[in-house]
One Martini backbone bead per residue (centre of mass of N, CA, C, O) as a GRO file, in nm:
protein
  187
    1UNK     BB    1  -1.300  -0.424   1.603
    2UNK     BB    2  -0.997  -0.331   1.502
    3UNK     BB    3  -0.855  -0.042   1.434
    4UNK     BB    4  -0.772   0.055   1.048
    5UNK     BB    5  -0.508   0.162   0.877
    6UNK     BB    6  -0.424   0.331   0.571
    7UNK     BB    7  -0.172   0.256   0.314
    8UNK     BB    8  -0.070   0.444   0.021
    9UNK     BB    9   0.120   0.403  -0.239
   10UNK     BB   10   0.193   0.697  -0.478
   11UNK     BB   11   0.488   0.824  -0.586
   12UNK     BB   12   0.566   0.694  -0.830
   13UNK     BB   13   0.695   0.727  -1.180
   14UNK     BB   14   0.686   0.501  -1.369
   15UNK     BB   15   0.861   0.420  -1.584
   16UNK     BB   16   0.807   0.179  -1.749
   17UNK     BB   17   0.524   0.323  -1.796
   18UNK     BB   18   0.555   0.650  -1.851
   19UNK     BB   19   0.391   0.705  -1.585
   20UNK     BB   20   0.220   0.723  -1.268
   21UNK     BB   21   0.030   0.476  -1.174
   22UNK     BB   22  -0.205   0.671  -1.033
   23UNK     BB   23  -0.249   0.750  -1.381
   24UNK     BB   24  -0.346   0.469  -1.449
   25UNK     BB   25  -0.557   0.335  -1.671
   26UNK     BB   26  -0.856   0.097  -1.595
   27UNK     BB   27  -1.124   0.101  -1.754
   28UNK     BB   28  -1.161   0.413  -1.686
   29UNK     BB   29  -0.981   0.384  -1.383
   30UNK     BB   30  -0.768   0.489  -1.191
   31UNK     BB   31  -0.557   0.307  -0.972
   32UNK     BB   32  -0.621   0.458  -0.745
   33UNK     BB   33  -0.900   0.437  -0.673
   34UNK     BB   34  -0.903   0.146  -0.665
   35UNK     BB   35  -0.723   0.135  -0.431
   36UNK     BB   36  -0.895   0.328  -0.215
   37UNK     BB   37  -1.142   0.106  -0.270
   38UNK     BB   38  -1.028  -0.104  -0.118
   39UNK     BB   39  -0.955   0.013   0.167
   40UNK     BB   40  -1.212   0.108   0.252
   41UNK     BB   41  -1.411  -0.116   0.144
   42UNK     BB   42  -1.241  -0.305   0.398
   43UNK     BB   43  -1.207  -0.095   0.659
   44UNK     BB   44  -1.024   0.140   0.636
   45UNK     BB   45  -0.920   0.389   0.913
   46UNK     BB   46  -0.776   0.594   0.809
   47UNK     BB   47  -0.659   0.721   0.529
   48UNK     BB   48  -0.369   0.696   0.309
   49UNK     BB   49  -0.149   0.906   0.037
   50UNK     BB   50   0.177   0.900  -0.075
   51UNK     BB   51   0.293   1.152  -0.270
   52UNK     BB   52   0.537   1.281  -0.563
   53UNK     BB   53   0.484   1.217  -0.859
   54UNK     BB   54   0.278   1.436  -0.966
   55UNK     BB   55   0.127   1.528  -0.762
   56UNK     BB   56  -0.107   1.742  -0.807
   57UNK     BB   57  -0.251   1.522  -0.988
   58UNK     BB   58  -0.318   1.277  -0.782
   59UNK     BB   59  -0.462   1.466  -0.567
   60UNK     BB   60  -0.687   1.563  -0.808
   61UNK     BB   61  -0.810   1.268  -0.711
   62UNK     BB   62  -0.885   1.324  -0.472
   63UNK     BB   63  -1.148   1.338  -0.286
   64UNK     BB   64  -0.932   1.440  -0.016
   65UNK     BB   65  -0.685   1.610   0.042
   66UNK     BB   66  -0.630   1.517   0.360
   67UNK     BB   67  -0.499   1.223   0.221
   68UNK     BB   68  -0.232   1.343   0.175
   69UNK     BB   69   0.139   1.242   0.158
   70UNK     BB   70   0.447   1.379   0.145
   71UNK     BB   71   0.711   1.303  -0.038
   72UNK     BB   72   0.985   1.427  -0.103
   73UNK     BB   73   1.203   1.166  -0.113
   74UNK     BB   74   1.051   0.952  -0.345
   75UNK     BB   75   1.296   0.912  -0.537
   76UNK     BB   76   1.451   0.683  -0.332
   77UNK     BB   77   1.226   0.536  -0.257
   78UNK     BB   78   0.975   0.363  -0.087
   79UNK     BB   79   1.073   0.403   0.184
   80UNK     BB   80   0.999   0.699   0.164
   81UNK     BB   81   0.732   0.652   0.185
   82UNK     BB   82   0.667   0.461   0.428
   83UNK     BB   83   0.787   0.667   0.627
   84UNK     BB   84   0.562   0.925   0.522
   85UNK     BB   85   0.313   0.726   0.603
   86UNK     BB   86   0.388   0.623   0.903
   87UNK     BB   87   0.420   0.941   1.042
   88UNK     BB   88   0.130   1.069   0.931
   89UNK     BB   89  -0.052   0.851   1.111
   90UNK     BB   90  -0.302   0.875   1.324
   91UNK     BB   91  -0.395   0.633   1.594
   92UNK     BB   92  -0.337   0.338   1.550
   93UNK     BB   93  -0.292  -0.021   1.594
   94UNK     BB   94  -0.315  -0.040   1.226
   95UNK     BB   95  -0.167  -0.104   0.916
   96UNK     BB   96  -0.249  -0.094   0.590
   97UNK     BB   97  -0.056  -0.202   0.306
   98UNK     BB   98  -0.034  -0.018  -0.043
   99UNK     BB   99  -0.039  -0.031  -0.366
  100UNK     BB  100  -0.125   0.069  -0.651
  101UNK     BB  101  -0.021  -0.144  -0.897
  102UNK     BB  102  -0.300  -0.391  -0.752
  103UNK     BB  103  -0.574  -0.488  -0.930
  104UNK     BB  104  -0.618  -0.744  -0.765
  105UNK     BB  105  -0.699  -0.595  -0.535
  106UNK     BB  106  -0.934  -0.608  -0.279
  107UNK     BB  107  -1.172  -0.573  -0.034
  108UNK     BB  108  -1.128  -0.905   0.019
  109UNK     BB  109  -0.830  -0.874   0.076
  110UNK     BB  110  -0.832  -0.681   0.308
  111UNK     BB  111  -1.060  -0.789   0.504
  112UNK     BB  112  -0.884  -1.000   0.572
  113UNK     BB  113  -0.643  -0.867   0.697
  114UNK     BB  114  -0.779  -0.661   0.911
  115UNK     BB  115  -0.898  -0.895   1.092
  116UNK     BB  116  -0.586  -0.900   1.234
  117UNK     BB  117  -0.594  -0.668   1.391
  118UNK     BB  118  -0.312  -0.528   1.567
  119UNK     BB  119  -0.041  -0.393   1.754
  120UNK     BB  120   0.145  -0.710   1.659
  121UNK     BB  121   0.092  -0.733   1.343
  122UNK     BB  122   0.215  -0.947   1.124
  123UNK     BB  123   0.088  -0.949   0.801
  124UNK     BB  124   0.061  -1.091   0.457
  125UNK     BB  125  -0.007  -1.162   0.152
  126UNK     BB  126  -0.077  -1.418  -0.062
  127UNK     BB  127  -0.033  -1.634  -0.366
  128UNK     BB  128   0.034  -1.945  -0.366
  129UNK     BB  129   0.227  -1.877  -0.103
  130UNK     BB  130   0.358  -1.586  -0.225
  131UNK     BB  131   0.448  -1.303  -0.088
  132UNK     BB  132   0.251  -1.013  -0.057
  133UNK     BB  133   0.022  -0.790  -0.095
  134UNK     BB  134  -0.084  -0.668   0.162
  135UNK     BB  135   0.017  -0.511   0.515
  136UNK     BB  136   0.046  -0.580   0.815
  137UNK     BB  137   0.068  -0.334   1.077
  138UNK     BB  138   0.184  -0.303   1.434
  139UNK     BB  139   0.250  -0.017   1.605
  140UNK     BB  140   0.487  -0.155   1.743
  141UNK     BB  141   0.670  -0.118   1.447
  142UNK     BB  142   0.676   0.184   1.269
  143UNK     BB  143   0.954   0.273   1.386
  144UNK     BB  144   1.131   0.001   1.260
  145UNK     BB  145   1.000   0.080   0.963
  146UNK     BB  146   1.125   0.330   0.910
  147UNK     BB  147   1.418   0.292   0.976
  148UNK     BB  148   1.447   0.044   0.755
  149UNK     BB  149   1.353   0.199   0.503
  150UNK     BB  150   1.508   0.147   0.189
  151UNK     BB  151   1.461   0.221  -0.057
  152UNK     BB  152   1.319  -0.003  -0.285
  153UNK     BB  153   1.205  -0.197  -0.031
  154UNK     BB  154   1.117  -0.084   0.203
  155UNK     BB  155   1.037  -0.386   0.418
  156UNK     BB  156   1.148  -0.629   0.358
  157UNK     BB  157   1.405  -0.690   0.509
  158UNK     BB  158   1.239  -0.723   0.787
  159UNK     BB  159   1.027  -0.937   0.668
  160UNK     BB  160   1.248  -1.161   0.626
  161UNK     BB  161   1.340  -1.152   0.967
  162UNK     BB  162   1.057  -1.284   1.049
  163UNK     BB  163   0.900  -1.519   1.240
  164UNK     BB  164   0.576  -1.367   1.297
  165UNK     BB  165   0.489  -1.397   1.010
  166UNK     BB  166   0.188  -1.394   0.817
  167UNK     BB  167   0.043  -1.581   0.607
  168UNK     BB  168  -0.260  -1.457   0.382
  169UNK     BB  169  -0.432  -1.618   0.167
  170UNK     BB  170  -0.616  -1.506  -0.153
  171UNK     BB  171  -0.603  -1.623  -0.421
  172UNK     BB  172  -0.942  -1.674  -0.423
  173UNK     BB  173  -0.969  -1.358  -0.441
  174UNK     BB  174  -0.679  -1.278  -0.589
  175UNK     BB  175  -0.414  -1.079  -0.716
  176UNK     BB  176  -0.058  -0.973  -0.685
  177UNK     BB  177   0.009  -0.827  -0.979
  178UNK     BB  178   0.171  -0.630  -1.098
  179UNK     BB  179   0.222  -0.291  -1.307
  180UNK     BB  180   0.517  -0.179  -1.507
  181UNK     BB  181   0.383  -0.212  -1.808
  182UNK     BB  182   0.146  -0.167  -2.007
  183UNK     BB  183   0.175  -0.501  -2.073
  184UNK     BB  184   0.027  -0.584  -1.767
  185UNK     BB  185  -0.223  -0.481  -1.845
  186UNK     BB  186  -0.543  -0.570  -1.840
  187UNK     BB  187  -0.773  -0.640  -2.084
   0.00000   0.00000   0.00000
């Protein structure tokens, strides 16, 4: 199987939350946790996480301090996490991108797409057939999804353009539903 890197986004202030996502508890454990174990468990490795708003407290919650990548412009926008986590990921084939706010993606729904994993793979979770995360880009595309994430679209507008981009149906494993504010935890 094709060496699959993992990238964390966890840097948002999660205003409509009321503090950042990756610090916000479900069932008694941060989002963080849940989300880093969806990526290790589906078999990404090396994993990162990309920190931005109350660093210090997120990072405080890694197994390992060498997870974490500092985007400091990451008040602008996802894309700066994106950029920022997708040159400090060290050599692999391909990089599963995920989103911290994401308790319904699990390991085996991260696992379904890193079987996928190739230098030129472009395909991301489905869920009823609407697009959704995580993403999985093959290492050809990294510097080329760096120039294009701005704001917070990430890479939206990129996968938008791609004709040979993959859904791979998921809703059978898990929901794609992210957590905006605190009304949005599942109970």
């Amino acid at each position: 199987m094709v060496e699959c890197a993992g990238l964390l986004l966890a840097a948002g202030a999660g205003r409509r939350m009321g503090r950042p996502k990756a610090l916000v508890e479900l069932a008694g454990e941060p989002l963080l946790h849940r989300a880093l174990r969806a990526l290790t468990d589906g078999g990404c490795a090396p994993v990162r996480v990309v920190v931005g708003a109350q660093a210090a407290e997120v990072r405080a919650l890694l197994p390992s301090p060498d997870l974490a990548v500092e985007a400091p412009d990451w008040v602008t926008g996802m894309g700066a996490s994106l950029r920022a986590g997708l040159r400090a990921l060290p050599e692999a084939p391909a990089v599963l991108v995920h989103l911290v706010d994401l308790p319904g993606v699990d390991a085996r729904i991260v696992a379904r797409l890193r079987a996928l994993a190739s230098a030129e793979v472009v395909a991301r979770a489905a869920y009823d057939g609407v697009p959704g995360h995580p993403v999985l880009f093959g290492r050809r595309w990294w510097e080329e999804i760096a120039e294009s994430a701005t704001g917070d679209r990430g890479a939206r507008d990129w996968l938008r353009a791609r004709t040979d981009l993959r859904l791979v149906e998921c809703a059978d494993l898990g929901g794609g539903q992210d957590v905006d504010t605190p009304a949005d935890l599942p109970r």
